[in-house]
C-alpha positions, -999 to +999 in steps of 0.1 A: +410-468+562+434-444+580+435-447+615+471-438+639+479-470+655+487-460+690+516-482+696+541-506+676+572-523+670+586-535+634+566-553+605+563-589+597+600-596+589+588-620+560+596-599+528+595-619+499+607-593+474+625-558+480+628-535+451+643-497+459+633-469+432+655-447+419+664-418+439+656-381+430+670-350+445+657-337+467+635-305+463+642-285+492+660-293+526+630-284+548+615-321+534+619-346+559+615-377+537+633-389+506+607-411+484+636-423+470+640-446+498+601-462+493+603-497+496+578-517+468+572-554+487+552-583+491+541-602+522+521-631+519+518-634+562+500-603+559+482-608+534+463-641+548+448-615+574+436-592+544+427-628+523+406-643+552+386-607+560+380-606+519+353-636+525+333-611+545+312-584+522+302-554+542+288-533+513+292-498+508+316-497+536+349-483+526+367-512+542+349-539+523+376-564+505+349-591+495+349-594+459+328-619+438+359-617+414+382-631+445+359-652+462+355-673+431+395-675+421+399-689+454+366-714+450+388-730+418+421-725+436+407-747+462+394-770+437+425-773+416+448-780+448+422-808+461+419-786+494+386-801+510+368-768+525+388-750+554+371-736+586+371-703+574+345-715+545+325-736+569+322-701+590+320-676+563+284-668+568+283-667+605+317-647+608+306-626+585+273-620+602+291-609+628+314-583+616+287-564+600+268-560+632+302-547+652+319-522+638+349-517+656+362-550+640+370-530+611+403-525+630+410-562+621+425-545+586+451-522+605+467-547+631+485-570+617+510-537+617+510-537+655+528-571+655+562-579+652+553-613+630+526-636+621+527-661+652+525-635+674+498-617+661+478-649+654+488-660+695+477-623+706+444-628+688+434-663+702+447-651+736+428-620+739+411-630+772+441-639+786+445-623+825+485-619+825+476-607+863+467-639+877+501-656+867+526-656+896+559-636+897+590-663+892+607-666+924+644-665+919+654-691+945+632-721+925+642-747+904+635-751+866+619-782+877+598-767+902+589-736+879+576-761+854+558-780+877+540-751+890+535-735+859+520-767+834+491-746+829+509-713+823+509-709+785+539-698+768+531-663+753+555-647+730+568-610+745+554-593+713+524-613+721+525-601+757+525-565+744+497-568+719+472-585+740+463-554+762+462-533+732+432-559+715+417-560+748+411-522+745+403-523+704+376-549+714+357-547+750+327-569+740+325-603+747+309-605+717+338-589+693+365-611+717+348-642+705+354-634+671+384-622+674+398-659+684+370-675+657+387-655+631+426-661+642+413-700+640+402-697+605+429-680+596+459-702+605+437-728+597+431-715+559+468-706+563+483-738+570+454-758+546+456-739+517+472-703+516+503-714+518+506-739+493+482-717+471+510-691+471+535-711+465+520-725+433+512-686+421+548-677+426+559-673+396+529-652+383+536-631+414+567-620+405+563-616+369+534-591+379+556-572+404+579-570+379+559-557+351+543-527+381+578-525+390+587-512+352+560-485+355+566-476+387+603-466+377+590-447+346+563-431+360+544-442+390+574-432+412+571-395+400+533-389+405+537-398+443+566-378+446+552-348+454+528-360+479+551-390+495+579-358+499+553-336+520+540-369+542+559-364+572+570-401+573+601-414+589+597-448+572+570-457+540+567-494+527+544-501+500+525-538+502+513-552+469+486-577+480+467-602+457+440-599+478+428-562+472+409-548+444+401-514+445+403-507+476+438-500+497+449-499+532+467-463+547+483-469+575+510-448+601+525-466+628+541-440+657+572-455+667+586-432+694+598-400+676+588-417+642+559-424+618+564-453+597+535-456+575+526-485+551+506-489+522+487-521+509+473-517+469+462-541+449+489-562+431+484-558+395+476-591+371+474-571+340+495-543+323+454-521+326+457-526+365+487-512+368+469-479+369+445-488+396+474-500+416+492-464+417+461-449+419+458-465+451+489-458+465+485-422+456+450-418+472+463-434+502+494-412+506+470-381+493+452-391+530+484-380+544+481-342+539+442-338+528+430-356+565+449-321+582+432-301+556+399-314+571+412-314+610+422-276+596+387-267+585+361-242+608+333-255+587+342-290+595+327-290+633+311-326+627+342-343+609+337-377+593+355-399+575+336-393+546+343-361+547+382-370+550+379-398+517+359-373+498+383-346+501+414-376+495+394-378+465+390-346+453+426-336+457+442-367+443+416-361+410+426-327+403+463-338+409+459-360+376+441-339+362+462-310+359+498-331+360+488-363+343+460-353+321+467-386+300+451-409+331+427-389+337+400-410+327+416-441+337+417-424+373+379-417+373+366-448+352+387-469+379+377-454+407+340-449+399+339-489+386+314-509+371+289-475+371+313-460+345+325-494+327+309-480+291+317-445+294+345-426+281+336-388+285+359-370+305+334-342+313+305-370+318+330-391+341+342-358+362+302-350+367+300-382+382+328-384+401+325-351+420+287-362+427+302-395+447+322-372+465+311-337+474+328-316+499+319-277+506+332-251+489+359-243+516+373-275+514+376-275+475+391-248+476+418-258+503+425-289+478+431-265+450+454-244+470+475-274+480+474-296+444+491-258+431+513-258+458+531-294+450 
């Protein structure tokens, strides 16, 4: 999902590990980014939002995180930590029910970069309703005591919270969405405190011992295949998340902050040296969105632009990338990408048919992705 989040202020200042690549030279002074200063992290207050929306399967939906694969790691996780069932699995169905039906929901995966940290977004959620007009101005000339009297019912809001609160209120004007909104911020600090917390503890080690072994590829290789793209982003700020949570699927997303785009990143945390791969596919498909989604904007023949149309051509250009500059992953790219439909094939020229029937685009649009991929 890429969407420009209209307003924000800094991420979740929880970073549990901070790893700066190497630095490259610049190519040209009229780039406004160094990718030398990408940032690889992990955040496990942002990832209970992505672990609590993984419960919900929307197939064929681009946003989808439910995997069977996940759903049942955390079933035995649960088990193994004697953690009697949370809120969040009592709800499951219903919730999920729910964010099917109502689309704009989807908006769920992109906010958690609105807030400032996890208790205010959590607060900002479960407040959404909140009328901040009815509450009475403090007069100066009162006591404490009074104040306090006066205002037992007031609830203490955090200022990020304060800020947030209007912005939900626009994202989600239905009764309907509100009320899950707060059933899902309940479920998750719920899971949160029950379970995720402890359940990340315990996988700590194994954490870092797989951010380490992506952090080994990344400085061989990974790092120079987004190069290119990450150098041309028109980014102030970019922050990659690895998440346990995520699959296949990642999270795009730039932030305007004044005068500056920060974007961020989510992929999939790799538990194996194969999913490495996947993971910097990710993160290059996601950063690919960066220049492709102007391409599509750009395009006369695009008069009825959709966000397929915006992923298919992030797809396109991001295949023909490897293709050309990192022929040896070229079937890894489109085996990965493609999934379980291309699990016993190894063709190149078999894979690339399929591929480029999941994702057609017209011919004025393939041919503004080739111009660009020879450009880098």
């Amino acid at each position: 999902m890429r969407t420009l989040v209209p307003s924000a202020a800094a991420l979740f200042p929880l970073l549990l590990v901070t790893y700066n690549p190497l630095r490259q030279p610049q190519e040209s002074s009229s780039q406004n980014f160094d990718p030398g200063e990408i940032q690889i992290l992990m955040n496990p207050d942002i990832d209970i939002v992505y672990h609590t929306l993984a419960h919900f399967a929307i197939p064929d939906d681009p946003s989808n995180l439910y995997s069977t694969d996940y759903v049942n790691l955390i079933r035995q996780a649960k088990q193994d930590l004697e953690v009697p069932p949370t809120r969040l699995d009592h709800m499951r169905a219903e919730l999920e029910k729910s964010y099917r039906q109502m689309p704009r929901l989807r908006f769920l995966n992109l906010a958690p970069f609105m807030a400032d940290d996890y208790a205010s977004f959590k607060q900002a959620l479960l407040m959404i309703d909140y009328d901040f007009e009815k509450e009475k101005p403090e007069d100066s000339r009162e006591t404490l005591e009074s104040r306090r009297v006066q205002g037992k019912n007031v609830p203490l809001i955090f200022g990020n919270a304060k800020r947030l609160i209007p912005l939900f209120k626009k994202r989600f004007p239905e009764p309907a969405e509100r009320q899950f909104v707060r059933q899902f911020a309940e479920c998750m600090d719920d899971e949160q405190i029950q379970f995720y917390k402890q359940y990340r503890e315990a996988r700590s080690e194994v954490d870092q011992q797989n951010l380490e072994r992506f952090m080994q590829f990344w400085k061989r290789e990974g790092y120079g295949m987004i190069w290119p793209w990450a150098a041309r982003s028109g980014v102030s700020k970019f922050d990659i998340f690895l998440s346990p949570v995520l699959r296949s699927n990642g999270r795009g997303i730039p932030v305007n902050q004044e005068q500056r785009v920060l974007f961020h990143v989510v992929a999939p945390l790799p538990e194996t040296q194969d999913q490495i791969f996947g993971s910097v596919f990710v993160i290059l498909h996601e950063t690919t969105h960066r220049l492709t989604d102007r391409l599509v904007e750009e395009d006369p023949s695009s008069l009825a632009t959709t966000n397929a149309l915006r992923e298919n051509l992030a797809f396109y250009a991001d295949y023909r990338y490897v293709k050309t500059r990192y022929s040896r992953y070229q079937v890894d790219y489109l085996k990965f990408f493609l999934g379980s439909s291309a699990a016993t094939q190894s063709n190149p020229g078999a894979l690339e048919s399929n591929f480029l029937k999941s994702y057609p685009l017209p011919a004025s649009l393939i041919n503004s992705a080739e111009d660009l991929v020879k450009g880098l």
